[in-house]
PDB file of N, CA, C and O in Angstrom:
ATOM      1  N   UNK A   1      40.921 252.193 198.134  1.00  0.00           N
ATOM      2  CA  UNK A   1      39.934 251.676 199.056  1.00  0.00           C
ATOM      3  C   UNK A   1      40.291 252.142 200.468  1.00  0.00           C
ATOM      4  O   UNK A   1      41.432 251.988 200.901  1.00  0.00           O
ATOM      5  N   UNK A   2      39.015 252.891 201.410  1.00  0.00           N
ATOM      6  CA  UNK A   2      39.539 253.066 202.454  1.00  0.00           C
ATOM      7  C   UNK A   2      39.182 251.928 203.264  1.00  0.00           C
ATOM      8  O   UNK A   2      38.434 251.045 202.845  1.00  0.00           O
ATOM      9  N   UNK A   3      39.765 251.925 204.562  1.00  0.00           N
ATOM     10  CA  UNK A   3      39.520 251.376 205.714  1.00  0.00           C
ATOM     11  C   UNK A   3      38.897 251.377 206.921  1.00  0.00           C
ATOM     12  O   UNK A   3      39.483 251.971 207.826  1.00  0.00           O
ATOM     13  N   UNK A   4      37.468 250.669 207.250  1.00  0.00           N
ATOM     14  CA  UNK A   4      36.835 250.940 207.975  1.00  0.00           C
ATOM     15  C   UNK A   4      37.432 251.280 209.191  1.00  0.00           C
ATOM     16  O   UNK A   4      38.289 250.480 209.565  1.00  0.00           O
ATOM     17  N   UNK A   5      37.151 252.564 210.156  1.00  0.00           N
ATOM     18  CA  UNK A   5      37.842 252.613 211.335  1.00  0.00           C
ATOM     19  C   UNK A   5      37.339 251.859 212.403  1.00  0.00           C
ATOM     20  O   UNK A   5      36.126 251.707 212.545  1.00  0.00           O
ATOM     21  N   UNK A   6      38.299 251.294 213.289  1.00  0.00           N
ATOM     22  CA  UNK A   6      37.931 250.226 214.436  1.00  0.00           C
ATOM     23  C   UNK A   6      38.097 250.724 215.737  1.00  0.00           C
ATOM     24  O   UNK A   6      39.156 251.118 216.225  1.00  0.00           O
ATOM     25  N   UNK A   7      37.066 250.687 216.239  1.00  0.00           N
ATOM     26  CA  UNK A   7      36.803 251.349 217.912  1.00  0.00           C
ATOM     27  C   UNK A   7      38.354 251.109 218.381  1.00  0.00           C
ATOM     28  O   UNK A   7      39.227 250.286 218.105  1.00  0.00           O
ATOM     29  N   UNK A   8      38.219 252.515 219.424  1.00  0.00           N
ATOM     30  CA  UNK A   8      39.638 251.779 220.489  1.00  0.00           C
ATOM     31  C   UNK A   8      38.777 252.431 221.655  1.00  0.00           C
ATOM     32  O   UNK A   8      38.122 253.473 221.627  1.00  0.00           O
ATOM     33  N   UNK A   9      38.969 251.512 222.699  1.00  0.00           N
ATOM     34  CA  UNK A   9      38.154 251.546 224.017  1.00  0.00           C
ATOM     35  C   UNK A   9      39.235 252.153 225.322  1.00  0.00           C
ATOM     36  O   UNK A   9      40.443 251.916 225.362  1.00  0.00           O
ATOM     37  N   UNK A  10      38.572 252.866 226.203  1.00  0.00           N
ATOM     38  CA  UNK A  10      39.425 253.277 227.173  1.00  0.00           C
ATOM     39  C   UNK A  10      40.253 251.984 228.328  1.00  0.00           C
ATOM     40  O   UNK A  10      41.306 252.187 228.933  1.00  0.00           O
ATOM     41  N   UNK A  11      39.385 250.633 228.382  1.00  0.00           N
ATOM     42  CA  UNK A  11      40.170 249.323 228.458  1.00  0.00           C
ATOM     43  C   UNK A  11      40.987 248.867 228.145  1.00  0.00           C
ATOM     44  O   UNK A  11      41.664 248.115 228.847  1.00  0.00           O
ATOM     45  N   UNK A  12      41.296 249.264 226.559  1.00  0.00           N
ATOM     46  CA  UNK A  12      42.662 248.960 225.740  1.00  0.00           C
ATOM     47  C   UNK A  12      43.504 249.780 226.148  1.00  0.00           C
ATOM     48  O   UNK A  12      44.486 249.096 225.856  1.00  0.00           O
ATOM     49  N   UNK A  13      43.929 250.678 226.580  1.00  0.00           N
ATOM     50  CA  UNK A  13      44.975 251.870 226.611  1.00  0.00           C
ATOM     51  C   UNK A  13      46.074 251.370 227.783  1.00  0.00           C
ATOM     52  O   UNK A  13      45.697 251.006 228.897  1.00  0.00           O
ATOM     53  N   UNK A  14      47.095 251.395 227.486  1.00  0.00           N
ATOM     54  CA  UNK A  14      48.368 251.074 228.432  1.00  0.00           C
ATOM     55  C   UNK A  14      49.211 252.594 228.476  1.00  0.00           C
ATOM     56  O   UNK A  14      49.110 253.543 227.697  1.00  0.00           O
ATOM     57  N   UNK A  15      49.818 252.482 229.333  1.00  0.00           N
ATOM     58  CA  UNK A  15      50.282 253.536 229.497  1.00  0.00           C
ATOM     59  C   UNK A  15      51.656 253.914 228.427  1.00  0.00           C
ATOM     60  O   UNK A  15      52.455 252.977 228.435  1.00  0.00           O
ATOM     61  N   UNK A  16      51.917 254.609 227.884  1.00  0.00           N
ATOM     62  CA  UNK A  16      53.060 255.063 227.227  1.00  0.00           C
ATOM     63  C   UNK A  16      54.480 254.840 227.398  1.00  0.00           C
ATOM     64  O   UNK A  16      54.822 255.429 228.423  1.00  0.00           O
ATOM     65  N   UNK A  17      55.337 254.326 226.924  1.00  0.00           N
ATOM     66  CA  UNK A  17      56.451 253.903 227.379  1.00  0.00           C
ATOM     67  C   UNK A  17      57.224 255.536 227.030  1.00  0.00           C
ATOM     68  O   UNK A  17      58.262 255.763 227.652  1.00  0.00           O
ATOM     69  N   UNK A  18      56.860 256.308 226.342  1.00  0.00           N
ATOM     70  CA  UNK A  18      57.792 257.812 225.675  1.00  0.00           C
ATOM     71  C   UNK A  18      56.838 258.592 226.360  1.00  0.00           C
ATOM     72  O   UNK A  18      55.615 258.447 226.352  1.00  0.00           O
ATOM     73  N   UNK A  19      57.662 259.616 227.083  1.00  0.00           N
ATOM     74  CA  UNK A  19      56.927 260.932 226.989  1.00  0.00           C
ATOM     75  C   UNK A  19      57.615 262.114 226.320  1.00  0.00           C
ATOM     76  O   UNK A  19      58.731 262.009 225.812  1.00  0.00           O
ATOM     77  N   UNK A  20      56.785 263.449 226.338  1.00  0.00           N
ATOM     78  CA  UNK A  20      57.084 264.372 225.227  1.00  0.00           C
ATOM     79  C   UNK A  20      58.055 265.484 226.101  1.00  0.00           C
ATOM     80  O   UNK A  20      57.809 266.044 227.170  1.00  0.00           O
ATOM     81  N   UNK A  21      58.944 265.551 225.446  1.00  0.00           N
ATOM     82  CA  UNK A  21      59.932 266.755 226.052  1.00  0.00           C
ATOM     83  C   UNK A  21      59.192 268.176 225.261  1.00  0.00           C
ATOM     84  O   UNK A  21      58.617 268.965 226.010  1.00  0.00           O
ATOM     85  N   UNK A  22      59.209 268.377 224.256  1.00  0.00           N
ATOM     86  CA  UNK A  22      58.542 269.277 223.628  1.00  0.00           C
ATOM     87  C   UNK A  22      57.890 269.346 222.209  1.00  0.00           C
ATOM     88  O   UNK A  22      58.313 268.415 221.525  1.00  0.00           O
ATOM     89  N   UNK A  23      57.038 270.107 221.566  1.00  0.00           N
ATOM     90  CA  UNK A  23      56.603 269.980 220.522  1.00  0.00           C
ATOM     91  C   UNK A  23      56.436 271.423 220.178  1.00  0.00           C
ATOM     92  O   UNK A  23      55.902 272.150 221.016  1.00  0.00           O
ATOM     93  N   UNK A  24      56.856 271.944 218.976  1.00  0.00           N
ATOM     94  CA  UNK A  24      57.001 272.789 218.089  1.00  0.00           C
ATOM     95  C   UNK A  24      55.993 272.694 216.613  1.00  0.00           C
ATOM     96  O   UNK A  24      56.205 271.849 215.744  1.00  0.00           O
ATOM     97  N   UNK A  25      54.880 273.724 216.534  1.00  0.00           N
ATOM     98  CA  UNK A  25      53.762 273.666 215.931  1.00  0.00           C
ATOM     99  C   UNK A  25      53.940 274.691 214.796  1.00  0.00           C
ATOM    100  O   UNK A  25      53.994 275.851 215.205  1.00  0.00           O
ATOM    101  N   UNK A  26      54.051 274.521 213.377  1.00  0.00           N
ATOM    102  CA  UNK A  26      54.331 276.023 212.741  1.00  0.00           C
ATOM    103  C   UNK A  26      53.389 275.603 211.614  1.00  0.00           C
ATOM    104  O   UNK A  26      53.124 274.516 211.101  1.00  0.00           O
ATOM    105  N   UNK A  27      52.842 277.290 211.345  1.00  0.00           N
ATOM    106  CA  UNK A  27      51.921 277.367 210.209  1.00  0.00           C
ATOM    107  C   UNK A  27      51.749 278.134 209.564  1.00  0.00           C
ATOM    108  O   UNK A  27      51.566 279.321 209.835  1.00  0.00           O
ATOM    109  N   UNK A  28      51.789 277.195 207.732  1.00  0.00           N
ATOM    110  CA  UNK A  28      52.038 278.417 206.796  1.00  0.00           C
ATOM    111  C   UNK A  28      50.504 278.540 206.441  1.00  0.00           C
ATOM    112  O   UNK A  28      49.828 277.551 206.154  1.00  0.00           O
ATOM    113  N   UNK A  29      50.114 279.544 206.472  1.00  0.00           N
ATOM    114  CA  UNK A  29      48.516 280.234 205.907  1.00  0.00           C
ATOM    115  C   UNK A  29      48.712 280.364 204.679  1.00  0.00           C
ATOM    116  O   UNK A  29      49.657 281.065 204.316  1.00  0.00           O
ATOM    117  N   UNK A  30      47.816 279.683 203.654  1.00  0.00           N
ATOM    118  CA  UNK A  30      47.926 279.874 201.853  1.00  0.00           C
ATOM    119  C   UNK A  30      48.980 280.174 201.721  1.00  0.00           C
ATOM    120  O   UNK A  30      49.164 281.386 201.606  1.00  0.00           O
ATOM    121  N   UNK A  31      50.365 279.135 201.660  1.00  0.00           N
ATOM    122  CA  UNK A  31      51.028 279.013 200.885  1.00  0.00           C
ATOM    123  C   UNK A  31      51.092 279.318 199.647  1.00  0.00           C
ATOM    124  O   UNK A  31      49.959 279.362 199.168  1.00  0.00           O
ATOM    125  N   UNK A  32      52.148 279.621 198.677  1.00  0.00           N
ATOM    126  CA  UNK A  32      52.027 280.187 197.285  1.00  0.00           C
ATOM    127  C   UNK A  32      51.794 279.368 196.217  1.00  0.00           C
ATOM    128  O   UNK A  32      51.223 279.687 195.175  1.00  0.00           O
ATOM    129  N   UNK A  33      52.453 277.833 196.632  1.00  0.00           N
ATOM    130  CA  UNK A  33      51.845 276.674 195.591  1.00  0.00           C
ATOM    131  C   UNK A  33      50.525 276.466 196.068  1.00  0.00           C
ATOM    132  O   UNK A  33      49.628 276.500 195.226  1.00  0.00           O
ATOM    133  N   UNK A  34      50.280 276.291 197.058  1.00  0.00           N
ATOM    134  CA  UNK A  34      48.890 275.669 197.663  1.00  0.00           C
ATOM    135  C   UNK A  34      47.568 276.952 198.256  1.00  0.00           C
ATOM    136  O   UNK A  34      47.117 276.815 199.394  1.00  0.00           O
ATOM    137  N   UNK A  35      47.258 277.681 197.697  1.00  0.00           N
ATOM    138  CA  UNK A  35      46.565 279.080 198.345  1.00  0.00           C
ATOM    139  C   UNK A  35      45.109 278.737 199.286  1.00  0.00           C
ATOM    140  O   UNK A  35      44.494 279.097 200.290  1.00  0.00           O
ATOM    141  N   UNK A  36      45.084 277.929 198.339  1.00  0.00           N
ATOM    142  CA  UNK A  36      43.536 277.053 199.410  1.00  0.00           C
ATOM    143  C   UNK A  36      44.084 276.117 200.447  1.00  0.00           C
ATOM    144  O   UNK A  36      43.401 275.200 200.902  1.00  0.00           O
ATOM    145  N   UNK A  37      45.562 276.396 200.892  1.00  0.00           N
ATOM    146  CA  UNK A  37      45.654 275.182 201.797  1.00  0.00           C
ATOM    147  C   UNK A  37      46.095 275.702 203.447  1.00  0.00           C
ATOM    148  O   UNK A  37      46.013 276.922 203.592  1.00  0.00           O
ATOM    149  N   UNK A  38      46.515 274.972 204.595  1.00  0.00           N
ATOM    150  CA  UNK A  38      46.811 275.348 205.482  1.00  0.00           C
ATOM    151  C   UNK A  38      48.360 274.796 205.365  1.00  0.00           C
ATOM    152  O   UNK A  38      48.321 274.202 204.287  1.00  0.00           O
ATOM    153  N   UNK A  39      49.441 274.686 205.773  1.00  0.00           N
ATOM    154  CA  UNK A  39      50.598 273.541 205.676  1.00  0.00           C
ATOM    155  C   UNK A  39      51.297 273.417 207.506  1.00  0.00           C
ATOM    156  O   UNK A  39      52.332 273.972 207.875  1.00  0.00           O
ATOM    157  N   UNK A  40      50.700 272.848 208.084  1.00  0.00           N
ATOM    158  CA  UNK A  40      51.173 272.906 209.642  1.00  0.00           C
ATOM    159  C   UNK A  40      52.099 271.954 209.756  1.00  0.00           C
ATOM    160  O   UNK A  40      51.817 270.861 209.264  1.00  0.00           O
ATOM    161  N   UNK A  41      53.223 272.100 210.326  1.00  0.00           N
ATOM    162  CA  UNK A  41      54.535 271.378 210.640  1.00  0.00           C
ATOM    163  C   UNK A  41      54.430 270.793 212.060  1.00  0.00           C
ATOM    164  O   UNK A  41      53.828 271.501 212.867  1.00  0.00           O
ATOM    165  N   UNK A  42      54.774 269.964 212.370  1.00  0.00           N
ATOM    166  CA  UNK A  42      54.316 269.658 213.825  1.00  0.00           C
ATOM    167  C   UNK A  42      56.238 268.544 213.780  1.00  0.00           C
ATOM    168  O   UNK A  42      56.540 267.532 213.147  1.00  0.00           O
ATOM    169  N   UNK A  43      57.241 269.603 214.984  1.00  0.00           N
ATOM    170  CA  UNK A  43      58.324 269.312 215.051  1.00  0.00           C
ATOM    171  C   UNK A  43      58.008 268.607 217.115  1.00  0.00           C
ATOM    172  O   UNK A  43      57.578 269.278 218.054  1.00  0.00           O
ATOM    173  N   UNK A  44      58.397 267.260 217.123  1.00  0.00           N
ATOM    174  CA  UNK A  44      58.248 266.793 218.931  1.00  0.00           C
ATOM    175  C   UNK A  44      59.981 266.308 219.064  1.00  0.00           C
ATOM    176  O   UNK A  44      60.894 266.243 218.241  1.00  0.00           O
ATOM    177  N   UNK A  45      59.890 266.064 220.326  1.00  0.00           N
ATOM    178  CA  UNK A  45      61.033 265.309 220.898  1.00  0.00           C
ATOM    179  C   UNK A  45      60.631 264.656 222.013  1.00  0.00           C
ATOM    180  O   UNK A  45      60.238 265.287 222.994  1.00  0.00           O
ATOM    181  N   UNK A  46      60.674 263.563 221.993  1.00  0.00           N
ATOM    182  CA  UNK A  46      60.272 261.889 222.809  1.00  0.00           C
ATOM    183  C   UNK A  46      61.427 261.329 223.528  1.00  0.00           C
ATOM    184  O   UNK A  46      62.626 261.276 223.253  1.00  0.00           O
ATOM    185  N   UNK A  47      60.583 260.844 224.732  1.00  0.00           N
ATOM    186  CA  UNK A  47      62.133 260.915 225.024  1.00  0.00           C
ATOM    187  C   UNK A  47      61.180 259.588 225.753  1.00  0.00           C
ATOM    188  O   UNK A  47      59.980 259.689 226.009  1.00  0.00           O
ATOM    189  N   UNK A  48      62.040 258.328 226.014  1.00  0.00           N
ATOM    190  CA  UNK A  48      61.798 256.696 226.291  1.00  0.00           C
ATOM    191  C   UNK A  48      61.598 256.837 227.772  1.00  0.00           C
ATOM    192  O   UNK A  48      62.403 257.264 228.600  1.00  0.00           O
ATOM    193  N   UNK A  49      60.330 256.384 227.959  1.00  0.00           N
ATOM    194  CA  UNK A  49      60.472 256.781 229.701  1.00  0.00           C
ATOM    195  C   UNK A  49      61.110 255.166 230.817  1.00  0.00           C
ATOM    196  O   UNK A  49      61.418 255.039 232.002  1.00  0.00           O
ATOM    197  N   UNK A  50      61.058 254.318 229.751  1.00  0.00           N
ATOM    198  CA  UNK A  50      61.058 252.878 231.300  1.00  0.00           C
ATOM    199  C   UNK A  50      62.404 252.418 230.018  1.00  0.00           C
ATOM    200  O   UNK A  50      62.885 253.028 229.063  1.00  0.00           O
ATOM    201  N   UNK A  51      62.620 251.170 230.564  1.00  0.00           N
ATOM    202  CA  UNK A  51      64.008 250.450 229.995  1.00  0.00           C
ATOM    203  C   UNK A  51      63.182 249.208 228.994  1.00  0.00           C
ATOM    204  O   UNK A  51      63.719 248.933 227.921  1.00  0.00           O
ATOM    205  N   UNK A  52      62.336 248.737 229.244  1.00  0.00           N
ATOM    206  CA  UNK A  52      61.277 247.793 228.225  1.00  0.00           C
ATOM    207  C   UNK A  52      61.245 248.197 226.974  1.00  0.00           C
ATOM    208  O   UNK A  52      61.039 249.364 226.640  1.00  0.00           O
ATOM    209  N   UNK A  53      61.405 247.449 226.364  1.00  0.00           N
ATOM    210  CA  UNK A  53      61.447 247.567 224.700  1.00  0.00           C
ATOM    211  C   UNK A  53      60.301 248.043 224.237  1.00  0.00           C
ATOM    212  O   UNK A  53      59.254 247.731 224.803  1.00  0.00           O
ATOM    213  N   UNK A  54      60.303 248.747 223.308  1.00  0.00           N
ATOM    214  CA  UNK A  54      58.820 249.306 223.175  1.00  0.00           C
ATOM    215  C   UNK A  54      59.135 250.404 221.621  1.00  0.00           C
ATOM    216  O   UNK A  54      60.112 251.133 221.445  1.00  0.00           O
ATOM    217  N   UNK A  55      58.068 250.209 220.768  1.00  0.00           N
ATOM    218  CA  UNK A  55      57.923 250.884 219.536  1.00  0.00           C
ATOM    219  C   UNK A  55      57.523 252.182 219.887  1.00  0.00           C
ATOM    220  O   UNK A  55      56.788 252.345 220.861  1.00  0.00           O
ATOM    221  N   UNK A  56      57.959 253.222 219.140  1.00  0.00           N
ATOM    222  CA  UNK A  56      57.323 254.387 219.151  1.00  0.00           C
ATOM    223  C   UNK A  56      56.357 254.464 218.061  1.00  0.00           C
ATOM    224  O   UNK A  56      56.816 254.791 216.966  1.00  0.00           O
ATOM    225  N   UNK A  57      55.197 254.243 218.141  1.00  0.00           N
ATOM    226  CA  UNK A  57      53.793 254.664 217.487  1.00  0.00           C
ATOM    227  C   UNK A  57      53.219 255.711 217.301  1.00  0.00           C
ATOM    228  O   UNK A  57      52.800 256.190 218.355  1.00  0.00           O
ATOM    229  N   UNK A  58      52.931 256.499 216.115  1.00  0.00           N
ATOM    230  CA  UNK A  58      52.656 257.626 215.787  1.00  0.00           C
ATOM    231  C   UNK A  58      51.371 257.452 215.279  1.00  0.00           C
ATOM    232  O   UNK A  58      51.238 256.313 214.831  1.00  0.00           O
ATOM    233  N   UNK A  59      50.199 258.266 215.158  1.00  0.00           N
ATOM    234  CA  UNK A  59      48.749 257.607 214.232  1.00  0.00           C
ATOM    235  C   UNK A  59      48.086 258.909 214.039  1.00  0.00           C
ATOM    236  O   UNK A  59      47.651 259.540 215.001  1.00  0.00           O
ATOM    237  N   UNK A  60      47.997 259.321 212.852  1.00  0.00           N
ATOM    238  CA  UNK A  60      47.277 260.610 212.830  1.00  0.00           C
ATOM    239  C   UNK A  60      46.750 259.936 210.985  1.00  0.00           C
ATOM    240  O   UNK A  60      46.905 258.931 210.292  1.00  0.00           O
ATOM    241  N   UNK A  61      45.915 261.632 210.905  1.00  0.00           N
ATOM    242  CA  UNK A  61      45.289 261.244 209.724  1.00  0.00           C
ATOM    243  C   UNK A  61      45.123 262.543 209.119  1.00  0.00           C
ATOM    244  O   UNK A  61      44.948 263.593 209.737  1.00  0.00           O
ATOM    245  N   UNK A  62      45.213 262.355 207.479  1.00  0.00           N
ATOM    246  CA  UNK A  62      45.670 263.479 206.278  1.00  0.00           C
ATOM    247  C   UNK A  62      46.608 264.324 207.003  1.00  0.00           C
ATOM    248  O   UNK A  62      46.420 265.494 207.336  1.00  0.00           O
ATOM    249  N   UNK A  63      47.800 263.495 207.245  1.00  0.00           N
ATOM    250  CA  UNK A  63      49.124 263.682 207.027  1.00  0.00           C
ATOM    251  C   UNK A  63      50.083 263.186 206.089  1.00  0.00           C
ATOM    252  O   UNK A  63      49.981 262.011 205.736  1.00  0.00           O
ATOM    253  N   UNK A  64      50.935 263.855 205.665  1.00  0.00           N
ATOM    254  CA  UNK A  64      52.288 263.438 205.373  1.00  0.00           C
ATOM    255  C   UNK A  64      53.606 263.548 205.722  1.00  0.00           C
ATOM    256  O   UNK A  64      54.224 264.599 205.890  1.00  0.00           O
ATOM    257  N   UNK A  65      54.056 262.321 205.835  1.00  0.00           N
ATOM    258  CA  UNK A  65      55.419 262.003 206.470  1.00  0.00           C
ATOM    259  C   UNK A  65      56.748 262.632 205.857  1.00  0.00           C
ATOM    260  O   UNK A  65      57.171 262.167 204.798  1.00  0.00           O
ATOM    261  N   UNK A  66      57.539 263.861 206.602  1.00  0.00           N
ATOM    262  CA  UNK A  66      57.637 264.228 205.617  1.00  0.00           C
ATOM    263  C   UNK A  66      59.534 263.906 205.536  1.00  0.00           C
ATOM    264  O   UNK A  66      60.237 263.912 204.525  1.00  0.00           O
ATOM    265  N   UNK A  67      60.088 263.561 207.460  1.00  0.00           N
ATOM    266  CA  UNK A  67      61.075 263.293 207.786  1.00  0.00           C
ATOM    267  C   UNK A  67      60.679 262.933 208.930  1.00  0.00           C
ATOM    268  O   UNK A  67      59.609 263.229 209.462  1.00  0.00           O
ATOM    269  N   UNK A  68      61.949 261.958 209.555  1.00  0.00           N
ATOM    270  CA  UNK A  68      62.106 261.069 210.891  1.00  0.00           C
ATOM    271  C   UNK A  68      63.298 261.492 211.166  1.00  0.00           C
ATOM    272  O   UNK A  68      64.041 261.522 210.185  1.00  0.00           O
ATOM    273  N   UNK A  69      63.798 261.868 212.258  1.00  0.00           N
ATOM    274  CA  UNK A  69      65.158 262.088 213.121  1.00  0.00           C
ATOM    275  C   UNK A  69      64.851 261.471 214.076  1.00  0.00           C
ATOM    276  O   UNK A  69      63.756 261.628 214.617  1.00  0.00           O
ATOM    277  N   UNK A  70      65.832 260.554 214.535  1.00  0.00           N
ATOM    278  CA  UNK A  70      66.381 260.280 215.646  1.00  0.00           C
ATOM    279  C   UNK A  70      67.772 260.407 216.411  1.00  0.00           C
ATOM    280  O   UNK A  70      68.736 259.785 215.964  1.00  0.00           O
ATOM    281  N   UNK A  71      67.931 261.358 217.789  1.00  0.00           N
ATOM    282  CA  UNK A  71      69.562 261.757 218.121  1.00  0.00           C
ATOM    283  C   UNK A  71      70.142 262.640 216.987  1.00  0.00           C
ATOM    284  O   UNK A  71      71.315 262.498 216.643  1.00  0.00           O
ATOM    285  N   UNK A  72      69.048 263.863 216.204  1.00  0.00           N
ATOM    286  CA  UNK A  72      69.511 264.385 215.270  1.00  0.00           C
ATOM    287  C   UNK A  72      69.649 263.898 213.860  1.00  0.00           C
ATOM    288  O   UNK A  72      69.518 264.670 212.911  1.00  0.00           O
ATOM    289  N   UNK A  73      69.807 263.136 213.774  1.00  0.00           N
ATOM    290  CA  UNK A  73      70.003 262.012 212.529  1.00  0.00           C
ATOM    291  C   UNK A  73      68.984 261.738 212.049  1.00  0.00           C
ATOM    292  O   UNK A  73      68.125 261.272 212.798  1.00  0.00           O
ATOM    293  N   UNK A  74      68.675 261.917 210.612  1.00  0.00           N
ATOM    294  CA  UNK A  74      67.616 261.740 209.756  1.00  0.00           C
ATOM    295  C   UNK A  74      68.066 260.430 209.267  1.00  0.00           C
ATOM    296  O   UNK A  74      69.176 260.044 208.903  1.00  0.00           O
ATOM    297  N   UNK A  75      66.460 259.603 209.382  1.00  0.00           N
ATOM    298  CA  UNK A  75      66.767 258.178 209.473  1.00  0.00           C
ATOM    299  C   UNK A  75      66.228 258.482 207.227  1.00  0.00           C
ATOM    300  O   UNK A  75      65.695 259.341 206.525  1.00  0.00           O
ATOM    301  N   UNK A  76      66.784 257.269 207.095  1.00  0.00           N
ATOM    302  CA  UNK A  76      66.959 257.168 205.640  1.00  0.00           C
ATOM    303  C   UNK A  76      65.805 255.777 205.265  1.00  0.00           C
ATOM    304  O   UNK A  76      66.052 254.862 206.051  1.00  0.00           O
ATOM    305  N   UNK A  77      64.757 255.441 204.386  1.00  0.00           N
ATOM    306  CA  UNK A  77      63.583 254.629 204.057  1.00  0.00           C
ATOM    307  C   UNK A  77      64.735 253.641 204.775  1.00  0.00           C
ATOM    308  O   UNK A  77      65.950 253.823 204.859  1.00  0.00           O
ATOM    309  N   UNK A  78      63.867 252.467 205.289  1.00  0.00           N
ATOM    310  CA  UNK A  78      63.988 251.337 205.832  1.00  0.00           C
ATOM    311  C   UNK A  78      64.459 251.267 206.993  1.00  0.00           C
ATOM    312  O   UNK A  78      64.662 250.094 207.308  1.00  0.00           O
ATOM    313  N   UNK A  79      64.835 252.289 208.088  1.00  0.00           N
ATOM    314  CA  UNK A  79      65.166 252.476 209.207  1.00  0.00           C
ATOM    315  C   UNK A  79      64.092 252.951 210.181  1.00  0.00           C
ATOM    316  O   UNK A  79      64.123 253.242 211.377  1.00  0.00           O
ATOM    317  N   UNK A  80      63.347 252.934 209.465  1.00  0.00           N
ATOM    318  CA  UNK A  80      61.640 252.664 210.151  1.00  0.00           C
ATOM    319  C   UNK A  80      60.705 252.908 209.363  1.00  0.00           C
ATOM    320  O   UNK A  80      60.878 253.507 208.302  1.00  0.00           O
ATOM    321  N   UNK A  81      59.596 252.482 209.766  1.00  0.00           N
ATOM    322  CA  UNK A  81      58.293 251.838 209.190  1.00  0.00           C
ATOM    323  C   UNK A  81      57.503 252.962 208.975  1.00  0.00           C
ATOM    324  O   UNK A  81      57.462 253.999 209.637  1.00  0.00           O
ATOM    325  N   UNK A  82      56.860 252.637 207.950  1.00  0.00           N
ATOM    326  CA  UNK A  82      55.476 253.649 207.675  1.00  0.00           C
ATOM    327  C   UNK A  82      54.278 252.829 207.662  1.00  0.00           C
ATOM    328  O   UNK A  82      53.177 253.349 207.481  1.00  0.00           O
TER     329      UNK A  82
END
């Protein structure tokens, strides 16, 4: 079952507690398992901008998750949320 999508208004928006140091975009064109597919990697580094506690929130769609690093370190299931 999907989920109806719910407006987000330019009223709601707060400003970002992370900004982006860089992002690294790579793409395999018809892959050899997948020939009808695209497979784009999308590698960032975030970096916490204020001292306030604050979640890092990610939201995209027909993706898959495929690893999490943080400080290099690949976080292992239950060291953050999906």
């Amino acid at each position: 079952m999907s989920q109806a999508k719910q407006a987000v208004y330019l009223k709601d928006y707060q400003p970002c507690a992370f900004g982006v140091d860089h992002v690294h975009l790579g793409f395999n064109i018809k892959p050899a398992h997948a020939p009808d597919q695209v497979i784009v990697t999308a590698t960032a580094h975030y970096k916490k901008l204020e001292s306030a506690a604050a979640d890092l929130m990610l939201n995209g769609e027909w993706m898959s998750l495929v690893e999490v690093a943080l400080n290099e370190r690949v976080l292992v299931s239950g060291e953050y949320e999906q």
